[in-house]
C-alpha positions in Angstrom: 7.0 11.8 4.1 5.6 13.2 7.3 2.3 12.6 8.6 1.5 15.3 11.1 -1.0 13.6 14.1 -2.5 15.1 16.7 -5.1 14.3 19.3 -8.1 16.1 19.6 -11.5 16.4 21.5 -14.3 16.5 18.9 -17.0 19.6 20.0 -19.7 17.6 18.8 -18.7 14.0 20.8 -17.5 14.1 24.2 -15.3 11.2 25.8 -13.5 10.3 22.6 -10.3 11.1 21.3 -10.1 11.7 17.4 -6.3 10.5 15.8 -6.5 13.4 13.0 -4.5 12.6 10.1 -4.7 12.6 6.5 -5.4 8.9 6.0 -8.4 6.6 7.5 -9.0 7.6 11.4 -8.8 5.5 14.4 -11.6 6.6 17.3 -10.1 5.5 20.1 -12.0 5.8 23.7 -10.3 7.7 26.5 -10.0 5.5 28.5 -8.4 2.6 26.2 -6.1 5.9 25.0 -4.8 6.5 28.7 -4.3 2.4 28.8 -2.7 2.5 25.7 -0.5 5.4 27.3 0.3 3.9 30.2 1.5 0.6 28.8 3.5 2.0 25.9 6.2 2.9 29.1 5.8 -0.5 30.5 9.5 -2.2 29.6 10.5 -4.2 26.8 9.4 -8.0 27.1 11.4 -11.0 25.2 8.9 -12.6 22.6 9.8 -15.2 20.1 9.8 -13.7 16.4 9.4 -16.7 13.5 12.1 -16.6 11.5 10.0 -17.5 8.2 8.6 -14.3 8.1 12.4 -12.8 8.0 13.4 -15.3 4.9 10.4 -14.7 3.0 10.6 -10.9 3.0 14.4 -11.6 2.3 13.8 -14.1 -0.7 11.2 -11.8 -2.7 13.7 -9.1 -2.5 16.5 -11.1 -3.4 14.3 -13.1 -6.2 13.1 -9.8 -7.6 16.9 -8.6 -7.7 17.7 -11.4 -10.0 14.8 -11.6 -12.1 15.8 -10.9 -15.8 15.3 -7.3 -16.9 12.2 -6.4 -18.9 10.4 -9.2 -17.0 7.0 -8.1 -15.5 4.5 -10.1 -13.2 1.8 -11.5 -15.4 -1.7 -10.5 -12.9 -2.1 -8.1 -9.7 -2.2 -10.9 -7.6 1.2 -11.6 -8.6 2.3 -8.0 -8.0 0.1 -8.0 -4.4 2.0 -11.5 -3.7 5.3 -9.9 -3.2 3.8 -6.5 -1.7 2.7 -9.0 1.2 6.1 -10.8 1.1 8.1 -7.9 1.1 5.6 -5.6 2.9 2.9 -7.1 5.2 5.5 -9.5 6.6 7.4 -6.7 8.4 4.1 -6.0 10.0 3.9 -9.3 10.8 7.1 -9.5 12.5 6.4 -6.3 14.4 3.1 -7.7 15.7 5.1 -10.4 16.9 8.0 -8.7 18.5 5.3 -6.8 20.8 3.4 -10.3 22.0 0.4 -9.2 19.9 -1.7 -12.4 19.1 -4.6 -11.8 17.2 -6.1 -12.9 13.8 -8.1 -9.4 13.5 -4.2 -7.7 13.5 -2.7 -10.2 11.5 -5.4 -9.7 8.4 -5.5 -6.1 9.1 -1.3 -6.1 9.0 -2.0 -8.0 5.7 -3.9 -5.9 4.0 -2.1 -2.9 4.8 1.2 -4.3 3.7 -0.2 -4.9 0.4 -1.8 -1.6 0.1 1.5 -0.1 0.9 3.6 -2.8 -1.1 1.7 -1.7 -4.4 1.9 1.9 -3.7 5.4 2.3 -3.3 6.3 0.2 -6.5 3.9 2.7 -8.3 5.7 5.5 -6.5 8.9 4.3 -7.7 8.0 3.7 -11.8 10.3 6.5 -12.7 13.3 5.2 -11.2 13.0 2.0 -12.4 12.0 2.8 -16.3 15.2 1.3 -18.3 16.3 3.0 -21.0 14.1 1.5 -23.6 11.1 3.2 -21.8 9.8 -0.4 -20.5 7.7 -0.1 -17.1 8.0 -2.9 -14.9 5.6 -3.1 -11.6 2.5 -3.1 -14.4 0.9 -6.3 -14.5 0.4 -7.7 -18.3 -3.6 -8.0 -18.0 -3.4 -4.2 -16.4 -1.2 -3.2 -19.6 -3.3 -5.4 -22.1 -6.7 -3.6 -20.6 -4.9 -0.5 -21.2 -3.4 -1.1 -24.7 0.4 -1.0 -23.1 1.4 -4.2 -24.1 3.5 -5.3 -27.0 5.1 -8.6 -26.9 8.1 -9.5 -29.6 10.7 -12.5 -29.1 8.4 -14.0 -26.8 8.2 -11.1 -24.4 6.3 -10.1 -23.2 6.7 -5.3 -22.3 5.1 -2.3 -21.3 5.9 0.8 -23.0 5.3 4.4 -21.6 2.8 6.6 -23.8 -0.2 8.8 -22.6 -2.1 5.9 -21.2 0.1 5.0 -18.3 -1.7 6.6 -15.7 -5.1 4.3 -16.7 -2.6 1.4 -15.6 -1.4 3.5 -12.4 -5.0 4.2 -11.7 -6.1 0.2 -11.8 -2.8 -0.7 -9.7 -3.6 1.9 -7.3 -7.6 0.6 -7.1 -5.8 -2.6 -5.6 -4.3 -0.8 -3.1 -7.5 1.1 -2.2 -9.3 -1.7 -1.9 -6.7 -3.5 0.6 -7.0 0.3 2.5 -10.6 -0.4 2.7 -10.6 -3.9 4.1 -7.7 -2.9 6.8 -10.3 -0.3 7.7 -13.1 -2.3 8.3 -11.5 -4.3 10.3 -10.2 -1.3 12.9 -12.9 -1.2 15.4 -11.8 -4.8 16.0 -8.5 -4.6 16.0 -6.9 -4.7 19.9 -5.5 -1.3 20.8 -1.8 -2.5 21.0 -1.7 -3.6 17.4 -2.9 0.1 16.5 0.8 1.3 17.0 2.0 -1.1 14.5 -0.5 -0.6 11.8 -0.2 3.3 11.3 1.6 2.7 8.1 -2.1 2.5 6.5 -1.9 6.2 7.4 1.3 7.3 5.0 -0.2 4.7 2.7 -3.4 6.8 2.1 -1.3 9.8 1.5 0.2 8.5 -1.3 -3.2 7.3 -2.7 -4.8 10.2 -2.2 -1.1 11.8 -4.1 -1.5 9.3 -7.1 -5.3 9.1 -7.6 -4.6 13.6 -8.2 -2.2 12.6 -10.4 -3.6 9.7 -12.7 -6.6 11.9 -12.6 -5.3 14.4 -13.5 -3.0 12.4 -16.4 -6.5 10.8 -17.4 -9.3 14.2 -17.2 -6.0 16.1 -19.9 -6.2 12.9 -22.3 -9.7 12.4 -22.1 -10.0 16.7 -23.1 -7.6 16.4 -25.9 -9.6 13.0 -27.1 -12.9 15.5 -26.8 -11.2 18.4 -28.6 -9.6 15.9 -32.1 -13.6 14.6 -32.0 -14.6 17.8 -32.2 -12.4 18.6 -34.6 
């Protein structure tokens, strides 16, 4: 996925450069642009990057590998707990491999690794639907709001019918809502973390891609529910 950026000069403002892309916006003054500029050429410094970030984003994957088939997390918290862990920690990491110290960029990088942690498992739902039709990635209070779940043995499953994309659209709300907070927190945010945080920008893209397409999924169930009313 491409996210085509370009740098503008707004007609109505003068003295500020506009990052134009399809997700949130950074305004970014012109002079902190030609600073950020300048010191993206300075070289490469040696900064100390914590290993514990490394194994936790390793574990989760590794734990999620081995998890038994079928098996789905039980809340979004759950779900956003291992978007963080595989997800904001590579932000983390990043921050840290560039000498960036700052609690503002570390909650910002945490938010936007969850957002973008959630979104790609919902992105990915059709590759990993086995072949009984079970969808994993869907929390079991998101299915059992939606009337997806059915437990038997003791399992607990969520089947794929026509109200899949009300679970989508709940799952993606969590992700909005981490968007939202990483936003608020930009104006604060020091302008060398901004480099590393641009992954809110692809992250919105999707969002904006899923919320057209659960809508969409929603508007046709809610038209035929209308029309057999009606009828």
């Amino acid at each position: 996925m491409r996210c085509a950026v370009r740098l503008r000069r707004p007609a109505a403002v003068t003295g500020v450069l506009t990052l134009q892309c399809p997700g949130p916006s950074f305004l970014i003054q012109e002079g902190r642009a030609h600073e950020w500029h300048a010191s993206s050429k300075q070289q490469p410094t040696d900064h100390k990057v914590s290993k514990h970030w490394l194994k936790r984003s390793v574990e989760a994957r590794i734990n999620d590998a081995n998890r038994d088939e079928g098996t789905i997390p039980e809340t979004s918290a759950e779900l956003e707990r291992y978007a963080e862990d595989t997800q904001s920690t590579i932000l983390y990491m990043t921050l840290q491999a560039g000498g960036i110290q700052s609690t503002v960029a570390d909650h910002a990088a945490s938010h936007i690794g969850k957002a973008s942690g959630l979104l790609l498992l919902l992105k990915a739902l059709p590759h990993h639907v086995n072949k009984q039709g079970t969808v994993p990635y869907i929390p079991a209070s998101v299915a059992e709001e939606c009337g997806l779940l059915t437990r038997e043995g003791g399992r607990s499953e969520v089947r794929m019918d026509e109200r899949l994309p009300d679970a989508v659209f709940k799952v993606a709300s969590v992700a909005e809502a981490h968007l939202q907070k990483a936003r608020e927190l930009a104006s604060s945010v020091p302008k060398e973390a901004i480099p590393v945080l641009l992954p809110a920008l692809p992250a919105q893209v999707l969002l904006d891609t899923l919320r057209k397409i659960t809508s969409c999924g929603i508007n046709r169930k809610q038209k035929v529910s209308s029309r057999e009313h009606l009828e």
